[in-house]
C-alpha positions in Angstrom: 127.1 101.3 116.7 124.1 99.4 116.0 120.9 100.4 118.0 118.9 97.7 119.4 115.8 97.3 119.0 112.9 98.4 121.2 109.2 96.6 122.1 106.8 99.1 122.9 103.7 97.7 124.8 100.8 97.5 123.1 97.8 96.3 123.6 95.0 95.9 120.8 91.2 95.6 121.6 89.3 93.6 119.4 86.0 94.2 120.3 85.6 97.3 118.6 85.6 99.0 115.4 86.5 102.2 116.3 89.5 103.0 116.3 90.6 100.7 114.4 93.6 98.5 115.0 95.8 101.2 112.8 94.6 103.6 114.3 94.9 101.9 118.6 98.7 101.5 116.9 99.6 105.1 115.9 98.3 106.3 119.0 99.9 104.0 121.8 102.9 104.0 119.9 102.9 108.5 119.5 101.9 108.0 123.2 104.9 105.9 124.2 106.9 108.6 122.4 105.5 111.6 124.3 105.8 110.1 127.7 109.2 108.8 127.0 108.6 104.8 127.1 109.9 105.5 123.6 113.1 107.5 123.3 114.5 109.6 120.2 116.6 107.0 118.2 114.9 103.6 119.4 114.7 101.4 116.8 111.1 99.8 116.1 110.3 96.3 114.8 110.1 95.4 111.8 106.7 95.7 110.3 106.4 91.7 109.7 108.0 91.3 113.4 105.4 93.7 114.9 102.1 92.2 113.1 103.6 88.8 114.5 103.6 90.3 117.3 100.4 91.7 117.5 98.9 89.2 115.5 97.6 91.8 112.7 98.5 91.8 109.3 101.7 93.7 107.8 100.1 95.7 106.0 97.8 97.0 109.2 101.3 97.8 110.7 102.6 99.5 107.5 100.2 101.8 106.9 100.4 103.0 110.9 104.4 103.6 110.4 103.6 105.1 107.6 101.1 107.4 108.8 103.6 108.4 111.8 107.0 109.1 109.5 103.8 111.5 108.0 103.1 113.3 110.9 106.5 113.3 112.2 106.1 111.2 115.1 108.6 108.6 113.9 111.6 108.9 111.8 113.3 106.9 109.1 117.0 106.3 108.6 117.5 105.0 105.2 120.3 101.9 105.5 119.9 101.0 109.2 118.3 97.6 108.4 
């Protein structure tokens, strides 16, 4: 069975350089997880989808996947789309 996919909330302020918009990703995204907005086994957007979203580029939302299949907080299934 296919899981759907899941839109966190996130909300990006621009008016500041710290954190960066990575880094205001990872962490509302690790937070959805931990209060469980986010369950075990939701399926993400895409990384193009989600800079659409956000209006950031891919590669912004790339590297803050990337950094939480690092630490753990998110896992990758290899085949499931």
């Amino acid at each position: 069975m296919k899981k759907s996919t899941v839109w966190p909330e996130i909300h990006l302020d621009r008016s500041t350089q710290a954190p960066t918009l990575r880094q205001q990703i990872e962490r509302q995204l690790a937070s959805a997880i931990r209060t469980g907005k986010l369950l075990y086994g939701c399926r993400l957007p895409s990384s193009r989808l989600m800079a659409n979203l956000l209006n950031v580029s891919r590669g912004t939302v790339v590297d803050a996947y990337e950094t939480l299949l690092t630490t753990g907080v998110l896992v990758a299934t290899a085949g499931s789309g």
